[in-house]
Backbone as XML, in Angstrom:
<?xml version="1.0"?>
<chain id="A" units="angstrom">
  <residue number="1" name="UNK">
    <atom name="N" x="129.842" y="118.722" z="73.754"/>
    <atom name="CA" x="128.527" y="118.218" z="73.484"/>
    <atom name="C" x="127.635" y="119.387" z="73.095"/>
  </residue>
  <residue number="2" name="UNK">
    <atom name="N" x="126.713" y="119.065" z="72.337"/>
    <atom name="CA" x="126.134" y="120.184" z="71.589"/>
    <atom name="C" x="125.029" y="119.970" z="72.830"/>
  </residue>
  <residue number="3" name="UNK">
    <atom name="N" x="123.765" y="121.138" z="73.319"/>
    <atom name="CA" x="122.830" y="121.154" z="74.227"/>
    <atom name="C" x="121.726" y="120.765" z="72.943"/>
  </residue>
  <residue number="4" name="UNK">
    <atom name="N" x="121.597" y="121.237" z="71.659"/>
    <atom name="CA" x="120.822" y="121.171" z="71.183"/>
    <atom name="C" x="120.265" y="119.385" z="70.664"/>
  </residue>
  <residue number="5" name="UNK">
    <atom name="N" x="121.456" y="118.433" z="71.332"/>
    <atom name="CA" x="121.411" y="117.448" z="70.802"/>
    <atom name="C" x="120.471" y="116.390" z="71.965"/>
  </residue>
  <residue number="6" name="UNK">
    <atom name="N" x="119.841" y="117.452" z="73.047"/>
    <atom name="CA" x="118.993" y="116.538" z="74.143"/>
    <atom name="C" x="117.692" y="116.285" z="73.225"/>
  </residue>
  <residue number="7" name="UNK">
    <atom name="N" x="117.447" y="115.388" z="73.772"/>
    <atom name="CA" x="115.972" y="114.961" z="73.423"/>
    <atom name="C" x="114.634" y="114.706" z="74.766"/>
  </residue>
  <residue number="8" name="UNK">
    <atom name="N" x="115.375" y="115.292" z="75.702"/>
    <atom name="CA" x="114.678" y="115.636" z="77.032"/>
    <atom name="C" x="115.027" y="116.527" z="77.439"/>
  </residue>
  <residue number="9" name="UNK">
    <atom name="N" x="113.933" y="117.293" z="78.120"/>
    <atom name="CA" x="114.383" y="118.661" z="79.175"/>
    <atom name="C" x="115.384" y="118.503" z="80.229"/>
  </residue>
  <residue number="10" name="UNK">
    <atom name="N" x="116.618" y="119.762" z="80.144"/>
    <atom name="CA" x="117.144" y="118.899" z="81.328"/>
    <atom name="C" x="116.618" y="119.108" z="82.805"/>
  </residue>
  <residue number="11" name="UNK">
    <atom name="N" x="116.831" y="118.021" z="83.469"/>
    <atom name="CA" x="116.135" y="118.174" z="85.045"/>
    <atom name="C" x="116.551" y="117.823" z="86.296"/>
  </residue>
  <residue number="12" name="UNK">
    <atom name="N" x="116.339" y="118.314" z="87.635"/>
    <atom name="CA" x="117.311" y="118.112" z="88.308"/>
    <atom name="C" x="117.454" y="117.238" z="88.794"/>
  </residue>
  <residue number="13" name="UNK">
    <atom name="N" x="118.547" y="116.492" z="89.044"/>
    <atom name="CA" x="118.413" y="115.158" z="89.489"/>
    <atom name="C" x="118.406" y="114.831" z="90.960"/>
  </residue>
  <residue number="14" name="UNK">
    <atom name="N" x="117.857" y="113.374" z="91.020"/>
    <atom name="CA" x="117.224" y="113.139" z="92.293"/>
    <atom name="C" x="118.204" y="112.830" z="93.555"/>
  </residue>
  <residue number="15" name="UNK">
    <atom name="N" x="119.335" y="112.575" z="92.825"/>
    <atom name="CA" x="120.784" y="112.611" z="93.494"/>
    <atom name="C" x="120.940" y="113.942" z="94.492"/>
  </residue>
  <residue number="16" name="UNK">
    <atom name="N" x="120.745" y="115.239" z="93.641"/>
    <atom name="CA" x="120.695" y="116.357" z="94.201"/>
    <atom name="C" x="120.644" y="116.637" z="95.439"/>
  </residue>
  <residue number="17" name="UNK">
    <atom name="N" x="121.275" y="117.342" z="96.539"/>
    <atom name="CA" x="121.112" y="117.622" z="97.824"/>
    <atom name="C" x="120.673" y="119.010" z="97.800"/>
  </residue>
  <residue number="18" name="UNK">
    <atom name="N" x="120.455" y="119.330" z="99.000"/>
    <atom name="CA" x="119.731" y="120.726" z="99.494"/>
    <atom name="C" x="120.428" y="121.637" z="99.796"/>
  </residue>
  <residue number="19" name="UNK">
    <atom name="N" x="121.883" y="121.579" z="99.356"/>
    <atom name="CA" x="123.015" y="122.225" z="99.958"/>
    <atom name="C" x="123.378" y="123.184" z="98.303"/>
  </residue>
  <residue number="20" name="UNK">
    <atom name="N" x="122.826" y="123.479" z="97.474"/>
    <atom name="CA" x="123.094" y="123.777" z="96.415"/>
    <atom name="C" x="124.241" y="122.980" z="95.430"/>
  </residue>
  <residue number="21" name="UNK">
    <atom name="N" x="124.505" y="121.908" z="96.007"/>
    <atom name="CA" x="125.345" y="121.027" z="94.949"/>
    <atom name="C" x="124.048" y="120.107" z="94.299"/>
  </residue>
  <residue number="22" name="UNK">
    <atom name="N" x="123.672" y="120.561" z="93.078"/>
    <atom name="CA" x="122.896" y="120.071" z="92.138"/>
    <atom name="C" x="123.355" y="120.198" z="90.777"/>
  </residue>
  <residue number="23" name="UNK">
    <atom name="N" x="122.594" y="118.836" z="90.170"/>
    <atom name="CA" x="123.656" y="118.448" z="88.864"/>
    <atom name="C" x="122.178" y="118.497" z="87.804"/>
  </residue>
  <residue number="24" name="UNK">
    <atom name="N" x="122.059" y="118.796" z="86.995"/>
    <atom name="CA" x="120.879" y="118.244" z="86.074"/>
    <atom name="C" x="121.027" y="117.448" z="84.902"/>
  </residue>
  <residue number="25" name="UNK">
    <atom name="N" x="120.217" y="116.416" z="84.785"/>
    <atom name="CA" x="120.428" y="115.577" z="83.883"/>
    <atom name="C" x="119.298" y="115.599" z="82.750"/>
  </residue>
  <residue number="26" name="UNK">
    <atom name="N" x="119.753" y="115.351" z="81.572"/>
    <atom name="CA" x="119.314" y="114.834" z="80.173"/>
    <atom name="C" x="119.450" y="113.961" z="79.720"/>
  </residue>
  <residue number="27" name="UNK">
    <atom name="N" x="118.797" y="113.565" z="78.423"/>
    <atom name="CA" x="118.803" y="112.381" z="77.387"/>
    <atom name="C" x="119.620" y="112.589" z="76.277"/>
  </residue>
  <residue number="28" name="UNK">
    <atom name="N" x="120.486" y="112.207" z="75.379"/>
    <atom name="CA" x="120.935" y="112.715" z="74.254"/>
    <atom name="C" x="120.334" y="112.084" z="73.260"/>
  </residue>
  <residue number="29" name="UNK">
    <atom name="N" x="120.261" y="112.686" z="72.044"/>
    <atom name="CA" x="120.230" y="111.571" z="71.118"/>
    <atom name="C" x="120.310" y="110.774" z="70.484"/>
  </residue>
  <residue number="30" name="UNK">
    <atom name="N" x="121.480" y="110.295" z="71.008"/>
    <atom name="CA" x="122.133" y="108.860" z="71.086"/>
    <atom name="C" x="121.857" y="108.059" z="71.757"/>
  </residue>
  <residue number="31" name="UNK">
    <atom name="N" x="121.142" y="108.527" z="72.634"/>
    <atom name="CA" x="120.699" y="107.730" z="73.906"/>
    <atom name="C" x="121.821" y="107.643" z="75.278"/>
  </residue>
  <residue number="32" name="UNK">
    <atom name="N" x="122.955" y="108.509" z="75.146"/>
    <atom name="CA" x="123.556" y="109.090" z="76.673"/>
    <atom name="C" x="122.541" y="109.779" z="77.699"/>
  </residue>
  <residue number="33" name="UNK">
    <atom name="N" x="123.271" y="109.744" z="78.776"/>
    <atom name="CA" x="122.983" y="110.718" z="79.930"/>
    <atom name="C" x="124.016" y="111.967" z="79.724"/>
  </residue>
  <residue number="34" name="UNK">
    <atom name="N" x="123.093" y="112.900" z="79.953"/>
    <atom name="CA" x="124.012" y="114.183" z="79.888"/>
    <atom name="C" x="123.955" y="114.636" z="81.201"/>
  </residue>
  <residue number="35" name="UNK">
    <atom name="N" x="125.216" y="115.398" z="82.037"/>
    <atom name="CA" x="124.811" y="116.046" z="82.826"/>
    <atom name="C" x="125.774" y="117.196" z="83.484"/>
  </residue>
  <residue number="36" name="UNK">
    <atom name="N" x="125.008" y="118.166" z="83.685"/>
    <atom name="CA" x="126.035" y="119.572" z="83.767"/>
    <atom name="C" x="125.258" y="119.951" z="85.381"/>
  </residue>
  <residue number="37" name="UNK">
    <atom name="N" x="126.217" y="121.117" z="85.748"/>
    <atom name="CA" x="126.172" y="122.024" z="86.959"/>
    <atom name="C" x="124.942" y="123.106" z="86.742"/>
  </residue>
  <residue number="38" name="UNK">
    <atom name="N" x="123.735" y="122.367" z="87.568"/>
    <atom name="CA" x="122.571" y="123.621" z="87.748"/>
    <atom name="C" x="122.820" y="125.132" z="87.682"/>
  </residue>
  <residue number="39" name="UNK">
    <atom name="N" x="124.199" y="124.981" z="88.475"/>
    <atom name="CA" x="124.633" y="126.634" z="88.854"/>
    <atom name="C" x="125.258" y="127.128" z="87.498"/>
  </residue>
  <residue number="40" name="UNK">
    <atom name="N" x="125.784" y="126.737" z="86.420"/>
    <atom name="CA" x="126.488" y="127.194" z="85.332"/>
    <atom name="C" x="125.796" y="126.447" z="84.189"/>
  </residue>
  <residue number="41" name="UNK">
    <atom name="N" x="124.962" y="126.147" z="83.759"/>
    <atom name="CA" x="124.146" y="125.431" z="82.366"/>
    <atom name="C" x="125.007" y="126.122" z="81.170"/>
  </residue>
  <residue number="42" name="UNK">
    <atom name="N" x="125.620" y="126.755" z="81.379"/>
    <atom name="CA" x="126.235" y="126.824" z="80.270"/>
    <atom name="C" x="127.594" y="126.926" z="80.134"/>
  </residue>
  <residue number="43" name="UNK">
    <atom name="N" x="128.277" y="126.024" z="81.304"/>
    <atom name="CA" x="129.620" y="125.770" z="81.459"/>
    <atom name="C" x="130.103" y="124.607" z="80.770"/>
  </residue>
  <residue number="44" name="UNK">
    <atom name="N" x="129.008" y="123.824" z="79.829"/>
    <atom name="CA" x="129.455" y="122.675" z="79.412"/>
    <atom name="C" x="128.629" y="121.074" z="80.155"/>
  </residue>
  <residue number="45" name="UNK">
    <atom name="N" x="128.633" y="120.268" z="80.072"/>
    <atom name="CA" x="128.431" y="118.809" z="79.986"/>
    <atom name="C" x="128.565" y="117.684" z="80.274"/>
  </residue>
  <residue number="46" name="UNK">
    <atom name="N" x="129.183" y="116.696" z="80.771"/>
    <atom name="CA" x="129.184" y="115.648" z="80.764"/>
    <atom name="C" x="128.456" y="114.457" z="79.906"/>
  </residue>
  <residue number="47" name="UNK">
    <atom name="N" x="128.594" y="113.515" z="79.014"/>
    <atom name="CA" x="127.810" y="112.426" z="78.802"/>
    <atom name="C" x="128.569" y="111.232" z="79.208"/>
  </residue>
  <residue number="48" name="UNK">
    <atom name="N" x="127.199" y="110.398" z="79.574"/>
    <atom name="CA" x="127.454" y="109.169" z="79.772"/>
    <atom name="C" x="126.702" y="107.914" z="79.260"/>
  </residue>
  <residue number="49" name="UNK">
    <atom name="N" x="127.241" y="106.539" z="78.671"/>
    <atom name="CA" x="126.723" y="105.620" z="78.556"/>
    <atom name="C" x="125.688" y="105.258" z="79.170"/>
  </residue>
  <residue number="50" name="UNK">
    <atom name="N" x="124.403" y="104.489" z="79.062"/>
    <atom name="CA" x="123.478" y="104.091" z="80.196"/>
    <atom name="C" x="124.453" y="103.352" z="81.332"/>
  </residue>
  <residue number="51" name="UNK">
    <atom name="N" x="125.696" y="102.435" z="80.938"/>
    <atom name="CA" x="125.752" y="101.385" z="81.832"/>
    <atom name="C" x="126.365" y="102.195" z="82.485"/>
  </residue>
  <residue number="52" name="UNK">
    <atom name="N" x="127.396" y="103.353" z="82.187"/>
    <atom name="CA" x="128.046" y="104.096" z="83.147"/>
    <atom name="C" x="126.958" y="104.553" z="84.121"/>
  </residue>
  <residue number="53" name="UNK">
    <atom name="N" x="126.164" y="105.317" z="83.332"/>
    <atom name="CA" x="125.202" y="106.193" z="84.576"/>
    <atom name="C" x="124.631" y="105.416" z="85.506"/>
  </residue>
  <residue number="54" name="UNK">
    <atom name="N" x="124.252" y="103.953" z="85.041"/>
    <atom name="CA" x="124.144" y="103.311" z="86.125"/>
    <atom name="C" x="125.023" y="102.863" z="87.098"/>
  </residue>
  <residue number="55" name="UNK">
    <atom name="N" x="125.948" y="102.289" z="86.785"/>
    <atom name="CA" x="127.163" y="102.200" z="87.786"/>
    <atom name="C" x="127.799" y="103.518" z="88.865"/>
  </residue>
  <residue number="56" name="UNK">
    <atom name="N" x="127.017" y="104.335" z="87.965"/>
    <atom name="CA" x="127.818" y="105.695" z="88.642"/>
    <atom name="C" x="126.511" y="106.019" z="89.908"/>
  </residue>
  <residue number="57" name="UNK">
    <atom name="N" x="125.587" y="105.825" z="89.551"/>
    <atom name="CA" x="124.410" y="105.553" z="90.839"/>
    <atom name="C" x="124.044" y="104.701" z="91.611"/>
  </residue>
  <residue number="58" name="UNK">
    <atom name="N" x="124.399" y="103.413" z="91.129"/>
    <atom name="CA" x="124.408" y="102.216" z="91.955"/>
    <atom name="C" x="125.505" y="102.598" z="93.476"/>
  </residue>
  <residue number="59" name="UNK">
    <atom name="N" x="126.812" y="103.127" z="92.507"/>
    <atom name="CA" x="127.721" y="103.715" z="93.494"/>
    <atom name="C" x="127.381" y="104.304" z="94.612"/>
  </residue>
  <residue number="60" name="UNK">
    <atom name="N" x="126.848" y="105.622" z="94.259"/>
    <atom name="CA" x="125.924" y="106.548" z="94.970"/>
    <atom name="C" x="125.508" y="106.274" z="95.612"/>
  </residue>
  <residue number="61" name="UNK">
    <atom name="N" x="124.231" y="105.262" z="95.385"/>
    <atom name="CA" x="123.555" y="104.808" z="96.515"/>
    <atom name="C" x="123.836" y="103.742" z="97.727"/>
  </residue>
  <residue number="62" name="UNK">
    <atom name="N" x="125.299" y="102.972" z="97.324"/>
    <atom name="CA" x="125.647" y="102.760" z="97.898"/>
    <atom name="C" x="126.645" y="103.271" z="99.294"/>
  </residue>
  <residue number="63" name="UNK">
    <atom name="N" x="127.446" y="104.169" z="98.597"/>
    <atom name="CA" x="127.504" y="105.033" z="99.547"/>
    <atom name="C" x="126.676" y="105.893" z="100.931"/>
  </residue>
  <residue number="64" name="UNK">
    <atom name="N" x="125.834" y="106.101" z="100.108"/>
    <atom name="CA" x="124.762" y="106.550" z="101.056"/>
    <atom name="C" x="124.357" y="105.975" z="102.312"/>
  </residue>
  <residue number="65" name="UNK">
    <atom name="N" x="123.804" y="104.419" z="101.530"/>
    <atom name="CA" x="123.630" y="103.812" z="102.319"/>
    <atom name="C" x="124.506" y="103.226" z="103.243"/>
  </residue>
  <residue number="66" name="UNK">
    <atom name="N" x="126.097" y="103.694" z="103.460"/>
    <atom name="CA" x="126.793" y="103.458" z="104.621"/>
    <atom name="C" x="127.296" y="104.884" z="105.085"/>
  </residue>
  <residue number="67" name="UNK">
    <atom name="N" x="126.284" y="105.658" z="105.247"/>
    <atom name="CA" x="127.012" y="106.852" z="105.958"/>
    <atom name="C" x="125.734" y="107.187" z="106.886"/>
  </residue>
</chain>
């Protein structure tokens, strides 16, 4: 994935814990979610569909909410 192809700053996401496992996320211009390792921004990427990123947080929070 090219970085130059966000169309938002990337930022950290709210997922993020306090333990230094933080992920930051973007917009592409395609309209994906992008999202890479705070600690290495320039290790590369991830994108995702909206419906993925949602499913992939719905997850999340479900989890959460049984621990």
């Amino acid at each position: 994935m090219n970085h130059d192809d966000m169309t938002t700053p990337w930022r950290k996401s709210s997922y993020s814990n306090s333990q230094a496992n933080c992920v930051e996320v973007a917009r592409t211009g395609s309209g994906k979610v992008a999202v890479r390792d705070s600690r290495n921004p320039g290790g590369g990427a991830l994108s995702f569909s909206q419906d993925e990123w949602q499913a992939f947080a719905m997850k999340v929070r479900t989890i959460a909410a049984q621990s």
